[in-house]
N, C-alpha and C positions, 0 to 999 in steps of 0.2 A: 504493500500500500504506500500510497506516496505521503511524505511526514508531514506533518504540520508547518502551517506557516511560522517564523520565526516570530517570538514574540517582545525581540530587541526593542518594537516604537520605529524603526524605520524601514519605512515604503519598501516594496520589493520591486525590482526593475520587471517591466510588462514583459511577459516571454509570448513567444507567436502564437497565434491563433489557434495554428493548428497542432499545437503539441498539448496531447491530452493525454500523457502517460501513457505511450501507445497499446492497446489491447495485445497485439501480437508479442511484444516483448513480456506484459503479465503472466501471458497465458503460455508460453513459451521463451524459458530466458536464453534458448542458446536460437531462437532466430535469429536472421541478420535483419538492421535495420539501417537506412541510407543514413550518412555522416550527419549531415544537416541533423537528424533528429538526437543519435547521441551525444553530440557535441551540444544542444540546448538540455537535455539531460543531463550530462555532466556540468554545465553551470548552474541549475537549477540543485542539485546537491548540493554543490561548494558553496551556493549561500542559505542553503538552510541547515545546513550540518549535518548533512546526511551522509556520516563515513562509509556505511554500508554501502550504501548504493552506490555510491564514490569507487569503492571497490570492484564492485561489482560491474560497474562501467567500465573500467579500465583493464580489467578480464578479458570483455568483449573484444577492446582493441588488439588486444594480445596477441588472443587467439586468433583474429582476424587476420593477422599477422601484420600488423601494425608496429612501426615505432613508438611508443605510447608518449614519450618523451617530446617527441619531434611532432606530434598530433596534437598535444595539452599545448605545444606552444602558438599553437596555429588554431585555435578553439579561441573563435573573438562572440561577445554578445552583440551584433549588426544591430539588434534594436535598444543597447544600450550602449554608446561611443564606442563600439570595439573593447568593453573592458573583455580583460579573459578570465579564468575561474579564481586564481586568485585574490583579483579585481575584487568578485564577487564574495567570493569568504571575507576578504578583511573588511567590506563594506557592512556585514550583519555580522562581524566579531567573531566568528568561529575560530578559534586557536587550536581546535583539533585534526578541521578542515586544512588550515595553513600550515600546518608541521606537514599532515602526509602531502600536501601538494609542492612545499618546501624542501623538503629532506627527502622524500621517497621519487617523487617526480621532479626533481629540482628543475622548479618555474622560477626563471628569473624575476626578482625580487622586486628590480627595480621596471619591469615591465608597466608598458604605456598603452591606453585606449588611444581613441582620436582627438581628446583633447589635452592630452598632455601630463596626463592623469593619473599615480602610482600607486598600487596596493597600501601604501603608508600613509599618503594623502587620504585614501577612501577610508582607514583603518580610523581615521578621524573627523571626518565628516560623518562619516556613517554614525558608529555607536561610542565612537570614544573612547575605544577600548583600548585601556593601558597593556593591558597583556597580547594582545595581538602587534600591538605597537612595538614593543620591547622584541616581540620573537623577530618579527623583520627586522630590528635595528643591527640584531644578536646575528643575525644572517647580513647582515653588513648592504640593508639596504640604505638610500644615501639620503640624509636627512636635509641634506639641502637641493633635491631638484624638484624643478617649479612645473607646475603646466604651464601650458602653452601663453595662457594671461597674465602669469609670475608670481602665480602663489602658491608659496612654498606650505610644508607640515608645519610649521612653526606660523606661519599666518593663520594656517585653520583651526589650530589651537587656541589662537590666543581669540578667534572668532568664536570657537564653541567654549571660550574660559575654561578650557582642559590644562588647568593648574598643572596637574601628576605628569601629563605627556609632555606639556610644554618643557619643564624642570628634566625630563628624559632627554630629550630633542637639544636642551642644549647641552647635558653633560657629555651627550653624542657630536659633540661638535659643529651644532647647528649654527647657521650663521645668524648675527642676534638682527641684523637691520637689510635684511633683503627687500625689494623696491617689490611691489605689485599695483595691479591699477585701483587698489585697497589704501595703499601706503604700504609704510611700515607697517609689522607686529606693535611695537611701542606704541603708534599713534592708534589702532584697532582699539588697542587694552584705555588709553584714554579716550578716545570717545565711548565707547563704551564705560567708560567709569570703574575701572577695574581696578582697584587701588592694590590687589595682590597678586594682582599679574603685572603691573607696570612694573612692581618693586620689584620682581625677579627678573624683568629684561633689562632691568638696569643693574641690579646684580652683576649682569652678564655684559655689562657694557654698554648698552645701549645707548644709541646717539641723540644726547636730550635737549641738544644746542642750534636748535635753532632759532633764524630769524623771525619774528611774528611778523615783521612788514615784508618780507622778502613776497608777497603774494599769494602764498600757499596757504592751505590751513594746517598749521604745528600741531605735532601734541597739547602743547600748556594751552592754542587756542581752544582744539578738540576737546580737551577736558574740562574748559568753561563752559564751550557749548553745554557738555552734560550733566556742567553744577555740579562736579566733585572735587571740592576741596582739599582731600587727600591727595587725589594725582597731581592738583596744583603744586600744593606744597612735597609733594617728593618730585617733582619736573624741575621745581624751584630751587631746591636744593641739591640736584642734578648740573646743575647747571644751564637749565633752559632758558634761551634769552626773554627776559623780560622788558625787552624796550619798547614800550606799550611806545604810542604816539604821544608827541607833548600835548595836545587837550584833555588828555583824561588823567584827572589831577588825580586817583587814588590809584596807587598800585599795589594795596594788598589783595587778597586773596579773593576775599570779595568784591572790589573793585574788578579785578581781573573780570571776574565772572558778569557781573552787572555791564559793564563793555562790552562782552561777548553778547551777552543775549541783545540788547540796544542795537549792535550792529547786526546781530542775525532776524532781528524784527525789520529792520530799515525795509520800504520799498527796493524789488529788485528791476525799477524801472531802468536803470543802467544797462542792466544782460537781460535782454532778449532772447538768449541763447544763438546769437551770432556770433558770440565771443566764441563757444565751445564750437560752432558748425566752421569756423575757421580754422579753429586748432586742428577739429577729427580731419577738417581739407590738409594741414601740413602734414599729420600722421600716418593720411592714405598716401601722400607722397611719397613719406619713407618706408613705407608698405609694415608700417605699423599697425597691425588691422585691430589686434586685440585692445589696443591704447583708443583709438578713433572709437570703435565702436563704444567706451565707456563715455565719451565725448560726446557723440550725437545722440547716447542715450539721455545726458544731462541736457543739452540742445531741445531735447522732444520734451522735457518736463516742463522748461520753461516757454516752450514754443509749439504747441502736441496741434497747432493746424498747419504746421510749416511739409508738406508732403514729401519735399525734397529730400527730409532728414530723414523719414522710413525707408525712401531706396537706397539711401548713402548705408544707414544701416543694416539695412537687409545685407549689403553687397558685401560690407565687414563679416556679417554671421556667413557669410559664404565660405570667404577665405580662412576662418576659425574652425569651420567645420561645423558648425550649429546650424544643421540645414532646416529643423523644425521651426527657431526662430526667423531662419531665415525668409523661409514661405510667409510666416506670417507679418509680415512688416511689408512682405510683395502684395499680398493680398490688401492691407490697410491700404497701401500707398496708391494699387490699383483703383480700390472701392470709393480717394479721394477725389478720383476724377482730374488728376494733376498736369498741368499748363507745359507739357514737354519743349517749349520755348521758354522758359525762365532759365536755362545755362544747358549747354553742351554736356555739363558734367552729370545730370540731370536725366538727358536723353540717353548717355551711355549707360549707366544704371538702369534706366528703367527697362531698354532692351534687354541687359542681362536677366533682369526681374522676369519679363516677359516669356523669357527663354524658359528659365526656369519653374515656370507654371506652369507651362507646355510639356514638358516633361512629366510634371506631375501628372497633370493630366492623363497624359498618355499609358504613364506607367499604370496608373487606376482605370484603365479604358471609361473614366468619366469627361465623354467628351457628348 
């Protein structure tokens, strides 16, 4: 019988239509079944913990006369980014799942879906699980590589306030101030208000020196935003520049904070979000696609009737590999009815757009 759904709290990736525990393999377990089906079989184990059938799957290949090694590495889930099975174990915490697919099938550790995405990464987004974390570390997976957007295990920790793994990740040699289109770890744990995760990446070094007028939003700003006086005051004593502007006469703690909200209530009649639709135009230049599309996503908040930003952005989730999002920002962009004489850059997009529906189309013969 097939096991239970896992009861970690986190989603199971949608598996095909058409796999339904196939009858022939019940009713008979030494049929043969075409690859397609035990390869979703065997990832459909590796995230619910089902070692038995995990074994049992991997008999199959054997006896098949199969490499089983060279087959588990070549087993991607298509409807979820290419992860492979141990994608999926470390995504629902299975550490029983991950030793035999670790050590008995030695699956590369540091193995990537489509988006850039590693069993250690997933081992923390998913359930947070310290002991799955630790077993790939202890297998020497690499606590510093990012996906494709630049976010590292130590970003997604300090996002899920996974204290235990963040405090692993750097005794592991994590790098404490990796760039993603998040920020820093440091600046995550203050806006967030995290006054005990800030004090461990500063522990660890963490770079608490910045400018507040250089443009950007800093931690010490980030952390006004959230009204915590604790990360103020350990940012503060970090060394985080506090060169507030000369009109705002109070520079304590709460001052800081009182400035921060004032300025984050101000009309944002300035940005129109043309500021950001020109930055993600410099980004597409340097075929920065992952950076731009965070750009014309903020563009669209502040400007959600500008049409031109949904096919810019669509055409970013293209080259990302986010082809779900991608459709869908074609289809918005289409359903605006949009002036393909407001810029050349515009019409090139939207024919890509165009292209791409057609496709869809076609692949669903819903024509």
């Amino acid at each position: 019988m097939a096991s239970s759904p896992p009861s970690s709290g986190v989603l199971p990736p949608s598996y095909p239509l058409h796999l339904r525990e196939p009858l022939l393999m019940l009713r008979n377990p030494r049929s043969i079944l075409p690859m397609a089906d035990v390869a979703a079989l065997l990832l459909r184990a590796s995230y619910e913990g089902d070692v038995p059938q995990l074994k049992t799957l991997v008999k199959r290949l054997r006896k098949a006369g199969k490499s089983v090694e060279e087959a588990m590495t070549e087993i991607r889930a298509s409807w979820y980014k290419g992860q492979g099975p141990l994608h999926m174990a470390a995504l629902s915490g299975k550490t029983a799942v991950c030793k035999l697919l670790i050590k008995d099938l030695k699956l590369d550790v540091d193995a990537v879906g489509y988006d850039g995405v590693t069993p250690l990464s997933l081992a923390i987004l998913g359930t947070a699980s310290a002991a799955v974390t630790r077993l790939l570390l202890d297998h020497h997976a690499d606590p510093n590589k990012a996906a494709f957007d630049g976010c590292t295990p130590l970003h997604l920790a300090t996002t899920r306030d996974a204290y235990e793994i963040a405090e692993l990740l750097l005794s592991r040699r994590a790098y404490v101030d990796p760039v993603s289109e998040c920020g820093t770890p440091l600046y995550i744990a203050a806006k967030n208000g995290s006054a005990k995760m800030l004090k461990l990446l500063l522990r660890h070094q963490a770079d608490a020196r910045a400018d507040v007028n250089a443009g950007t939003v800093t931690p010490l700003i980030a952390a006004a935003y959230a009204g915590s006086t604790d990360c103020i005051k350990c940012l503060l004593k970090a060394g985080a520049d506090a060169n507030i502007p000369d009109q705002v006469a109070d520079w304590s703690t709460t001052g800081i904070i009182e400035h921060s909200k004032l300025m984050s209530s101000k009309p944002q009649d300035e940005n129109d979000g043309s500021d950001f639709e020109a930055q993600g135009d410099a980004a597409i230049g340097k075929s920065n696609y992952a950076h731009a599309l965070t750009l014309y996503t903020m563009a669209v908040e502040t400007d959600p009737g500008n049409s031109t930003l949904y096919a810019k952005r669509s055409l970013c989730s293209l080259h990302t590999g986010d082809k779900s999002n991608a459709l869908d920002d074609a289809d918005t962009y289409k359903g605006m009815e949009p002036d393909l004489s407001k810029s050349c850059y515009a019409q090139g997009a939207a024919l890509i757009l165009v292209k791409v529906r057609c496709a869809r189309l076609l692949s669903s013969n819903d024509i």
